[in-house]
C-alpha positions as CSV (number, residue, x, y, z in Angstrom):
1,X,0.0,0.0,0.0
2,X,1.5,3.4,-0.8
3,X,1.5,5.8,2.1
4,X,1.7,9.6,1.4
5,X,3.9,11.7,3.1
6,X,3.7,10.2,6.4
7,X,5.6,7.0,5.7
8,X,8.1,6.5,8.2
9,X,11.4,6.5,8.0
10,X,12.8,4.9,11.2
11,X,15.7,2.6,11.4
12,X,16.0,-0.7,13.5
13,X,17.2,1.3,16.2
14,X,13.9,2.6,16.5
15,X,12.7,-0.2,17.1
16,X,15.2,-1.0,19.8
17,X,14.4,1.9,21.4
18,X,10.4,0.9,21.5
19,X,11.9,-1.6,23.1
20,X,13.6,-0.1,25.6
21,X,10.2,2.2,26.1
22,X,8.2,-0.7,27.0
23,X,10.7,-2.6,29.1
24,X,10.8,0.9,30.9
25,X,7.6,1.0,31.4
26,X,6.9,-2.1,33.0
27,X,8.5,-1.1,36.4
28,X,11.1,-3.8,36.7
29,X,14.4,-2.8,38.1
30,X,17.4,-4.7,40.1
31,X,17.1,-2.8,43.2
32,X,14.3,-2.7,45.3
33,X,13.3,1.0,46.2
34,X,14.2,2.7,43.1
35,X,12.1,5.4,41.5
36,X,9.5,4.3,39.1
37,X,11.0,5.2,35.2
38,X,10.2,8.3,33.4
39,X,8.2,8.1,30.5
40,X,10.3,9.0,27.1
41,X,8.5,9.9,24.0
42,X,10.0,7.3,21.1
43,X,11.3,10.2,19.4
44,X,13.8,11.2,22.1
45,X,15.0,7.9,22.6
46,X,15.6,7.4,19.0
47,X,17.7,10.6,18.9
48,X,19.5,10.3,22.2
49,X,20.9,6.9,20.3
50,X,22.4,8.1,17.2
51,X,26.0,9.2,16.5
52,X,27.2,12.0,15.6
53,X,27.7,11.2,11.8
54,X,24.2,10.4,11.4
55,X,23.5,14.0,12.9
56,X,22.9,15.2,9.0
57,X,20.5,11.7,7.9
58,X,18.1,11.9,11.0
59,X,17.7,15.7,10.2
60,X,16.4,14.7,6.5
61,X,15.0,11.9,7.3
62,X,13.4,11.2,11.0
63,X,9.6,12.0,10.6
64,X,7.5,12.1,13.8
65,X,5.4,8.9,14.3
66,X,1.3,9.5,14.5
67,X,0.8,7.9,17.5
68,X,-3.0,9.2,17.5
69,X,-3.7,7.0,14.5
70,X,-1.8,4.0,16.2
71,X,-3.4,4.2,19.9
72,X,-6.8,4.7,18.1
73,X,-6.7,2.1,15.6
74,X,-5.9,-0.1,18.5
75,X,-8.8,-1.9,20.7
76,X,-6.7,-1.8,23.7
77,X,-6.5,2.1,23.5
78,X,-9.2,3.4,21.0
79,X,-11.2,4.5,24.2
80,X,-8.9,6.4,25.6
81,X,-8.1,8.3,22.5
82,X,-11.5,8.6,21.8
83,X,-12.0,10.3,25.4
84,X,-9.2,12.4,24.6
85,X,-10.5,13.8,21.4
86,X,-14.0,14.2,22.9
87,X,-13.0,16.5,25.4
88,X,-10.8,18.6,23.1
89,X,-13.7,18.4,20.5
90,X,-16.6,18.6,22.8
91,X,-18.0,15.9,20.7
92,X,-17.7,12.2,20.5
93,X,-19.7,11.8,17.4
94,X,-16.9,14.3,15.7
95,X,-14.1,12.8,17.7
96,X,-14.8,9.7,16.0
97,X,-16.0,10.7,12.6
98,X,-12.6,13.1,12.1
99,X,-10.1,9.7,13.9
100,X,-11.5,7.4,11.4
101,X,-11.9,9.6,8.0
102,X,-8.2,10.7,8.9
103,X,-7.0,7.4,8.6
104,X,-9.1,6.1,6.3
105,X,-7.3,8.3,3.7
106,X,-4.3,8.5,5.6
107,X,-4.0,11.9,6.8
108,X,-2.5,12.5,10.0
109,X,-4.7,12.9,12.6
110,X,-3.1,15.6,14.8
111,X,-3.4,17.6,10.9
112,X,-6.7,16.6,10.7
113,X,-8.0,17.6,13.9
114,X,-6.2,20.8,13.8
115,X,-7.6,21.8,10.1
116,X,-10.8,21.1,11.4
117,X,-10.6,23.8,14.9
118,X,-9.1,26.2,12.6
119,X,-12.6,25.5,9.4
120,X,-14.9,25.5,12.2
121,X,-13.9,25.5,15.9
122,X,-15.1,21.9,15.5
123,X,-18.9,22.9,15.0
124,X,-21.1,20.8,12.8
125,X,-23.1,23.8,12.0
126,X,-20.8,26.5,11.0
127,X,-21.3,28.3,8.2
128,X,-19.3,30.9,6.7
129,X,-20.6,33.2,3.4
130,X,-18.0,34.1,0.7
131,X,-19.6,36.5,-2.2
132,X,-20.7,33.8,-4.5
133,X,-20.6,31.0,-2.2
134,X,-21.3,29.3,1.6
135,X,-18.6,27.0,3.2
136,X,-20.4,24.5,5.7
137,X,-19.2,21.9,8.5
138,X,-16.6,20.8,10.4
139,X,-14.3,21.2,7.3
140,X,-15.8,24.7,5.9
141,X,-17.0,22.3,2.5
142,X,-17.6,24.8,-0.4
143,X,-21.1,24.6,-1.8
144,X,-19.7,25.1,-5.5
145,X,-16.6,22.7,-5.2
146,X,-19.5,19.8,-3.2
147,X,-22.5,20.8,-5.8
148,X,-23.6,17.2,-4.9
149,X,-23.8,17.7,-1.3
150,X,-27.1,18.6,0.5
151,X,-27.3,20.8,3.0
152,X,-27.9,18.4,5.4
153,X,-24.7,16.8,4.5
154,X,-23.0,19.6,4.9
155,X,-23.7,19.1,8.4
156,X,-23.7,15.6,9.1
157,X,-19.8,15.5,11.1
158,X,-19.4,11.7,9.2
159,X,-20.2,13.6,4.8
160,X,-18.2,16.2,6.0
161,X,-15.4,14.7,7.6
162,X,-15.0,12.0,4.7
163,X,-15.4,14.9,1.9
164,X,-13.3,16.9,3.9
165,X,-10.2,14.3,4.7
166,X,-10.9,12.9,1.1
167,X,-10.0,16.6,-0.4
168,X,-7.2,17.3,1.9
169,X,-5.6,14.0,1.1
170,X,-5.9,15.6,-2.5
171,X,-4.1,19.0,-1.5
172,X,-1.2,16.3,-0.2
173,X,-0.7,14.6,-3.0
174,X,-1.0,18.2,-5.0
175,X,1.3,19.8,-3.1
176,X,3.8,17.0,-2.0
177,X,4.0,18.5,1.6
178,X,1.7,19.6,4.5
179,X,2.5,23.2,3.9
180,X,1.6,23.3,0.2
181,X,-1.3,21.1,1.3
182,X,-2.9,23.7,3.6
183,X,-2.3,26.8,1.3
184,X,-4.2,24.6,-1.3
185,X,-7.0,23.6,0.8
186,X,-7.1,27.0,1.7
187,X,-6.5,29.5,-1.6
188,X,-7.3,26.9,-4.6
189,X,-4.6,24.8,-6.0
190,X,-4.4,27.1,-9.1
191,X,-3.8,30.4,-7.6
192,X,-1.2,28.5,-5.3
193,X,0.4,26.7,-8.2
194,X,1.0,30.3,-10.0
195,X,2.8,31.4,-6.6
196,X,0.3,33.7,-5.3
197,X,-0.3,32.5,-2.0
198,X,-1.6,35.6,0.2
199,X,-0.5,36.5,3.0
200,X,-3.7,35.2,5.2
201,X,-3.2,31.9,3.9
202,X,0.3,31.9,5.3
203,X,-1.4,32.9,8.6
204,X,-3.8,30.1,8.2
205,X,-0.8,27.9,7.8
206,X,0.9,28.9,10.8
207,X,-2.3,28.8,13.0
208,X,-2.6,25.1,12.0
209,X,1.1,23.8,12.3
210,X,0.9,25.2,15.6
211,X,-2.1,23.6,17.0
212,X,-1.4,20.4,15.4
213,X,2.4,20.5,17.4
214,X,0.5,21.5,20.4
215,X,-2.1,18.6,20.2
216,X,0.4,16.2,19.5
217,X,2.4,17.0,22.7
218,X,-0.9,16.7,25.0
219,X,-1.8,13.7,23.2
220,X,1.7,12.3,24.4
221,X,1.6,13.4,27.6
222,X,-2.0,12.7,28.4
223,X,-2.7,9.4,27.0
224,X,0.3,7.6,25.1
225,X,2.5,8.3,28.3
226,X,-0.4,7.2,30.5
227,X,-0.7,3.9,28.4
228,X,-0.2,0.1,30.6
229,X,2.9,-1.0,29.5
230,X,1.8,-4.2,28.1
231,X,-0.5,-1.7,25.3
232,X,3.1,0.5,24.7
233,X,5.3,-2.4,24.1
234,X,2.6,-4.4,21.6
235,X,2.2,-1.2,20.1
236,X,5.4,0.3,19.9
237,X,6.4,-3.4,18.8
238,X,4.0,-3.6,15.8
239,X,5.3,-0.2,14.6
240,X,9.3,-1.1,14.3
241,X,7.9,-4.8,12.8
242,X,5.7,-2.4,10.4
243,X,8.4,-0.5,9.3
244,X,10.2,-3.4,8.5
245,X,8.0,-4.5,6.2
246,X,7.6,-1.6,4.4
């Protein structure tokens, strides 16, 4: 299966140091009385490992992993993310509807959920009037670029979520990164392509990069830190044996 630009690029150390994360985790040690061991996100660990001649590769090539997609696409975890992304969403109908249309066109889902706060503050109702159209939903859908739509579609958090994640999968492949992604979604592919990005879309972009680095932090702190070790070490196993394969 071809994955877009999130494909990652972690070496077998990586998965040495998932390892090492869920050995942590379990609370074994050789002394009796020792502190419990601090969590460390993956990504550390990987980078706390390397040498100093692979200082230039890892900068090119080390991608953060989407542990959102991973912890909800899990049974062990999938309510906990889902928990998460209720209260952050105020919805679990949306929670859901955004977690599963993200990775059902495999979108990252810390992207995903922060395009949609920035369309539409994660309201199913919003609406928002242009001078010869109306944007509507969770993902701000254009009535002339979703003629098919109804209105009631517009609304309905699972339509607008798969349109949504279905065009922004689009802009990715368009634009070849999540950058030129967003200031696609946002100003139309050809006035982007012609290099006439405005200015408010480059806001737009930074608003979104932002949120989405902030989201991801909290999601590691708050759930994939507070995982049981026996769900980080299958997980954090399957990952390094995914890579592998791919």
């Amino acid at each position: 299966m071809k994955f877009r630009r999130f494909k990652r690029i972690i070496s077998p150390l990586a998965l040495f140091c998932s390892a090492a994360i869920a050995l942590s985790c379990r609370g074994e040690s050789d002394f009796e009385g020792t502190i419990a061991p601090v969590y460390l996100p993956s990504d550390f660990l990987v980078l706390s490992s390397i040498e100093k001649e692979d200082y230039a590769l890892a900068l090119r090539s080390l991608s953060r992993v989407d542990h959102i997609s991973q912890f909800y696409s899990s049974e062990d975890t999938r309510e906990a993310t889902l928990g998460f992304f209720t209260s952050i969403t105020g919805s679990r109908a949306v929670a859901d509807a955004i977690l599963r249309n993200a990775i059902k066109h495999e979108v990252d889902a810390a992207l995903a959920f922060a395009l949609a706060y920035e369309e539409s503050r994660y309201k199913t109702a919003a609406v928002g009037h242009n001078s010869d159209s109306i944007d509507r939903g969770l993902f701000q859908l254009n009535s002339k670029s979703f003629p098919k739509l109804s209105v009631p579609d517009f609304f309905d958090p699972e339509k607008n979520s798969h349109h949504g994640m279905a065009h922004l999968a689009f802009c990715l492949d368009a634009g070849g990164n999540e950058v030129a992604a967003l200031a696609i979604y946002n100003a139309g592919q050809t006035r982007v392509s012609k290099g006439g990005t405005p200015r408010k879309t480059l806001d737009y972009i930074y608003r979104i990069t932002s949120y989405k680095m902030n989201l991801e932090a909290l999601f590691e702190a708050q759930v994939v830190a507070k995982s049981s070790p026996q769900d980080s070490q299958r997980l954090l196993l399957a990952m390094g044996e995914s890579t592998n394969k791919n």
